[in-house]
C-alpha positions as CSV (number, residue, x, y, z in Angstrom):
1,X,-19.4,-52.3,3.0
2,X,-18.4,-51.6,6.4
3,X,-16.1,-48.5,6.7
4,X,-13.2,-49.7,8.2
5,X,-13.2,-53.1,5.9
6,X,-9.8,-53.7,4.7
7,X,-9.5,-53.8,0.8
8,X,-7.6,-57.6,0.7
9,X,-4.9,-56.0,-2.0
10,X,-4.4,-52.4,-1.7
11,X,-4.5,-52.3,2.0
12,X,-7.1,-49.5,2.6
13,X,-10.5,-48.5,4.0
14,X,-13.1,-46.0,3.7
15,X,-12.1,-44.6,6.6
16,X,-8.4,-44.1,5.4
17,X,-9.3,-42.1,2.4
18,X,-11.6,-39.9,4.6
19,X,-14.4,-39.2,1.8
20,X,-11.7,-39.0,-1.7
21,X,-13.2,-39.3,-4.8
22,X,-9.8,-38.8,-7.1
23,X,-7.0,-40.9,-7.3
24,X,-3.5,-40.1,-9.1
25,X,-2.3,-43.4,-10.2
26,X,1.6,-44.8,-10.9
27,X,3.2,-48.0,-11.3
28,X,6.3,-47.6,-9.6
29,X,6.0,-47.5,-5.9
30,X,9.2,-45.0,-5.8
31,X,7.2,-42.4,-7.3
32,X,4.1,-42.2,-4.9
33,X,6.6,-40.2,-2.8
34,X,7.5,-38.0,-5.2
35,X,4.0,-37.0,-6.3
36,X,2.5,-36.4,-2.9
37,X,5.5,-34.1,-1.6
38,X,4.8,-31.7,-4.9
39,X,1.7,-30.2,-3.0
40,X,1.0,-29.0,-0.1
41,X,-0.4,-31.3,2.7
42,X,0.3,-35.0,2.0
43,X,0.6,-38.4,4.5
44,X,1.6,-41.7,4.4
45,X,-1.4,-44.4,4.3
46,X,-0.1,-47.6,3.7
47,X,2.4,-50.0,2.0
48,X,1.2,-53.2,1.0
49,X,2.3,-55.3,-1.8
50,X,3.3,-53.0,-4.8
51,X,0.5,-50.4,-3.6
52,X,2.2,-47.9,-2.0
53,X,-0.2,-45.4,-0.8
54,X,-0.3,-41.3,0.2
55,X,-3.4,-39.0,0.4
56,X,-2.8,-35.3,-0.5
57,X,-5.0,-32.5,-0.2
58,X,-5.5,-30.4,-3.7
59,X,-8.3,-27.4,-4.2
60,X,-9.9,-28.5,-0.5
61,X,-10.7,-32.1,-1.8
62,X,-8.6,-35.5,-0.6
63,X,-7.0,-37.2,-3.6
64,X,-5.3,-40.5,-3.3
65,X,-1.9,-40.9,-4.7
66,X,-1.3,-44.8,-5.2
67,X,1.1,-47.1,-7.0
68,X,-0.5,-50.0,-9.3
69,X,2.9,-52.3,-9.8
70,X,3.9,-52.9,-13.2
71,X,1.5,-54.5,-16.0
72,X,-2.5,-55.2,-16.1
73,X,-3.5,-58.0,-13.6
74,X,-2.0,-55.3,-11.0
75,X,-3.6,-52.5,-12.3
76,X,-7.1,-53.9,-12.7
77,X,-7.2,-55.3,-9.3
78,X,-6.2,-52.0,-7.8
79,X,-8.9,-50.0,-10.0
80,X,-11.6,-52.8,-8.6
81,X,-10.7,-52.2,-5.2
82,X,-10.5,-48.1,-5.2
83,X,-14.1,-47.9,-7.0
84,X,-15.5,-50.1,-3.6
85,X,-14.1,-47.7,-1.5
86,X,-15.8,-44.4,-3.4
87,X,-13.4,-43.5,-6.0
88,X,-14.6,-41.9,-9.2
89,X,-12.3,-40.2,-11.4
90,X,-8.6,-41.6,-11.8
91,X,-5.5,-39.8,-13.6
92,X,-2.5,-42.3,-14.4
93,X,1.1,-41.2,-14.6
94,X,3.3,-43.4,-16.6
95,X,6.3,-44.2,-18.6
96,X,6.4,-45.1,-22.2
97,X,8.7,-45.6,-25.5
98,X,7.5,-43.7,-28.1
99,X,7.2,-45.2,-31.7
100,X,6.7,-42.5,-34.1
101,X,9.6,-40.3,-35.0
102,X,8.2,-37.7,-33.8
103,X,7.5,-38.8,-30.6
104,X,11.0,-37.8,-28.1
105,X,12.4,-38.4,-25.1
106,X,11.1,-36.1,-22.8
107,X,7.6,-35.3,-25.0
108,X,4.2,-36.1,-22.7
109,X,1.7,-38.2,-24.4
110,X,-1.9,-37.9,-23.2
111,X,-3.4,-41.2,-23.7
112,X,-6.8,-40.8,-25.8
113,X,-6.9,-44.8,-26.6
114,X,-5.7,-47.6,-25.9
115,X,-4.6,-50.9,-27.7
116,X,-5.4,-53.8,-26.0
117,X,-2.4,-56.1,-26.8
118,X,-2.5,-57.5,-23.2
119,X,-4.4,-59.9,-21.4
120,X,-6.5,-58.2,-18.5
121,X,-8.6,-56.7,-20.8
122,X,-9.8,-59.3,-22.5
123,X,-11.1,-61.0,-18.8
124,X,-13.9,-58.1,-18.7
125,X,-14.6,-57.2,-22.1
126,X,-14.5,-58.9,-26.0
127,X,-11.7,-57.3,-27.9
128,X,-13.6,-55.3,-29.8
129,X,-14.9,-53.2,-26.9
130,X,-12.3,-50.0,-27.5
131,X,-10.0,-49.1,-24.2
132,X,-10.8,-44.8,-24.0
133,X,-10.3,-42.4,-21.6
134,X,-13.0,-40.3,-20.3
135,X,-13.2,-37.1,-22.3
136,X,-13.6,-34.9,-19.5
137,X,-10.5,-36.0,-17.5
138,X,-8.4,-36.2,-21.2
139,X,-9.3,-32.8,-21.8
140,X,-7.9,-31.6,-18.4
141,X,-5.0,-33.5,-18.9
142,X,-4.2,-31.7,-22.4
143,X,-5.0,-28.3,-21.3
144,X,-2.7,-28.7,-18.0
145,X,0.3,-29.9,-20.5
146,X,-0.4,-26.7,-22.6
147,X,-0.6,-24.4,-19.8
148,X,2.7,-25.9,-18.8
149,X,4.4,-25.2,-22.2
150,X,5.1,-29.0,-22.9
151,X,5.6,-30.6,-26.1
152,X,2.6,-32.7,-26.0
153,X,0.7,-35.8,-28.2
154,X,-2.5,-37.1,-28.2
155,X,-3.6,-39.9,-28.8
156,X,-3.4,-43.6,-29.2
157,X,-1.2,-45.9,-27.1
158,X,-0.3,-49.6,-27.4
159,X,-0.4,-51.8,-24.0
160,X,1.3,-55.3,-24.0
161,X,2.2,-57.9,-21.4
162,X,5.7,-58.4,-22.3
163,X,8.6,-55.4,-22.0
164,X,10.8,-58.1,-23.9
165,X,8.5,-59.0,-26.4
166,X,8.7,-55.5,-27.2
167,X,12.4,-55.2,-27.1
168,X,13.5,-58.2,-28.5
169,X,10.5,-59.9,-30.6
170,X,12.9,-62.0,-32.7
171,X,13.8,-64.0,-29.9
172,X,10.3,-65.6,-29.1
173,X,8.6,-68.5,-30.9
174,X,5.8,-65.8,-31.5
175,X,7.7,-63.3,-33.0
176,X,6.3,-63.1,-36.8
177,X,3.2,-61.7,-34.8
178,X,4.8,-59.6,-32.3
179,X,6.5,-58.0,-35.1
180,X,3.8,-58.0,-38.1
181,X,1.7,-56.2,-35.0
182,X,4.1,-53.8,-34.2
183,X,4.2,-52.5,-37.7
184,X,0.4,-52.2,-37.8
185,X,0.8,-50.2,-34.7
186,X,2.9,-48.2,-37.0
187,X,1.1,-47.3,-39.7
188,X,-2.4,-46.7,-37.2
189,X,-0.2,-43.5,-35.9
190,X,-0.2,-45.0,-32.2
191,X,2.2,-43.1,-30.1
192,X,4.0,-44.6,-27.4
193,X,4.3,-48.1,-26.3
194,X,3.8,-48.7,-22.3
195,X,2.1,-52.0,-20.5
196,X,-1.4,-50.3,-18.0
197,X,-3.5,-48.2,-19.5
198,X,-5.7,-50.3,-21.7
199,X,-6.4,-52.3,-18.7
200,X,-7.4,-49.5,-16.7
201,X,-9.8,-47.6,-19.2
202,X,-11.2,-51.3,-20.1
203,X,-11.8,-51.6,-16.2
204,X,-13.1,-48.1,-15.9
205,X,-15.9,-48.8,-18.7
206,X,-16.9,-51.4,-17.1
207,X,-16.9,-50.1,-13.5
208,X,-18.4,-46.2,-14.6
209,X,-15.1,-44.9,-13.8
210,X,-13.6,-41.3,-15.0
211,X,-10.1,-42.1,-16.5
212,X,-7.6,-40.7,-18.3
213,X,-3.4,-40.9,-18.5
214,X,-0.5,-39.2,-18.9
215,X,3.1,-40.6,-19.9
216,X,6.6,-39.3,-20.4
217,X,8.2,-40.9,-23.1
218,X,11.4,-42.0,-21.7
219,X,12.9,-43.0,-25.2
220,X,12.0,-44.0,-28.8
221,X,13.3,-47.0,-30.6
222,X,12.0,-46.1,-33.6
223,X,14.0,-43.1,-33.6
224,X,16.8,-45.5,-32.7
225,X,16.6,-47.6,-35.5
226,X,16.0,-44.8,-38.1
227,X,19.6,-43.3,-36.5
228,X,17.9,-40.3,-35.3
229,X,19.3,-38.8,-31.9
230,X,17.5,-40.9,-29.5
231,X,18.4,-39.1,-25.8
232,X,17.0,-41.2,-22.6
233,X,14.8,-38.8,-20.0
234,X,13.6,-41.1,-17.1
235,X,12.7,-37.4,-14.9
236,X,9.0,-38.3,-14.5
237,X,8.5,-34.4,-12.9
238,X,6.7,-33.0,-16.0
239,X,4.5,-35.6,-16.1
240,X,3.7,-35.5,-12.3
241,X,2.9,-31.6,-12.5
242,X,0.3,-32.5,-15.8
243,X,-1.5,-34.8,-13.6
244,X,-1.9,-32.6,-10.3
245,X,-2.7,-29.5,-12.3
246,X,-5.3,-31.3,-14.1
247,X,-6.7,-33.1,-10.9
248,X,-6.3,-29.2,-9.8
249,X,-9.0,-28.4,-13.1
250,X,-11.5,-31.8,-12.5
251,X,-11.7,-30.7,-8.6
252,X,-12.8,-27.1,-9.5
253,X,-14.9,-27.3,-12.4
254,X,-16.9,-29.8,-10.3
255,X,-17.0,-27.9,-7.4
């Protein structure tokens, strides 16, 4: 690959991530912004599509802050494209609902698995290939959120292709399995309900990839239909500072 060939998607080269290996990942392209400007040294690369793209500078190594878009097809292609240019070890910050009660608003959830209720997945791999984060980068993650004093889970997260599927299963002609799923989801103990990461530890098997993620749970519906206070927290800032401190922990232990 030539160094200044043009990734067809995500808009970059070689030459623009001048030798990065790490990549901080988020779907919204707002938030690219707001996770460069909370180190140091940052610039703008490129907006193309929903990938939005900065690269910042943490511990002496060039990370690549980059938005995916919403949902899997978005997510895999941008994965494919930033292993071809180099990258090795991805962190994603994300938004989620949690589903046990004792998940809140405002909690972090460090994604140890994922379910693959979506359809990217199932394009690279059978469905009973498990979607897992790479221990190393999980275990960066949860020590960052307990160095930070945050109320933290670990563990299993469900991915799906439809937000309204989730919200409102009774109003779709599938909805006896949408529903009988979601309790299985449930009783497993999954966590938090949010729409990339199975798609992007599937892809990150496949492609040798390091990858793990990090979500704020923004609210709970379980909690809502139990009548539990169910308070809304869409500030993503606690979930930005796991990610860079443990991007801060991958860079130096590898050093």
């Amino acid at each position: 690959m030539q160094k200044n060939e043009e990734m067809y998607h995500i808009g970059l080269t070689k030459s623009n991530l001048e030798g990065a290996k790490y990549a901080i990942l988020t779907g919204d392209p707002g938030r690219v912004d707001d996770i460069a400007k909370r180190v140091e040294n940052y610039k703008r690369i490129t907006v193309k599509r929903e990938y939005t793209s900065y690269l910042i500078d943490i511990e002496g190594e060039k990370v690549l802050v980059i938005s995916t878009g919403m949902g899997g097809p978005s997510t895999a292609i941008c994965v494919e494209e930033l292993a071809m240019l180099g990258i090795e070890f991805l962190i994603r910050v994300g938004t989620s609902g949690g589903m046990q009660l004792d998940v809140e608003a405002g909690d972090i959830v460090v994604a140890q698995a994922a379910i693959r209720q979506e359809g990217t997945s199932k394009e690279y791999l059978p469905v009973e290939f498990p979607a897992v984060a790479d221990l190393e980068v999980t275990n960066a993650l949860v020590e960052a959120a307990k160095e930070l004093k945050l109320t933290t889970h670990v563990g299993i997260v469900q991915c799906k292709d439809s937000f309204y599927g989730q919200h409102n299963p009774e109003k779709m002609p599938v909805s006896y399995e949408l529903e009988n799923k979601w309790q299985a989801w449930l009783k497993g103990g999954c966590l938090c309900s949010e729409m990339e990461t199975s798609a992007l530890y599937t892809v990150s098997s496949v492609l040798r990839l390091h990858a793990g993620a990090v979500l704020l749970v923004v609210w709970n519906q379980e909690r809502e239909n139990a009548g539990l206070d169910n308070k809304n927290e869409f500030d993503t800032t606690k979930a930005m500072d796991v990610a860079i401190l443990a991007m801060r922990k991958l860079i130096c232990r590898r050093k």
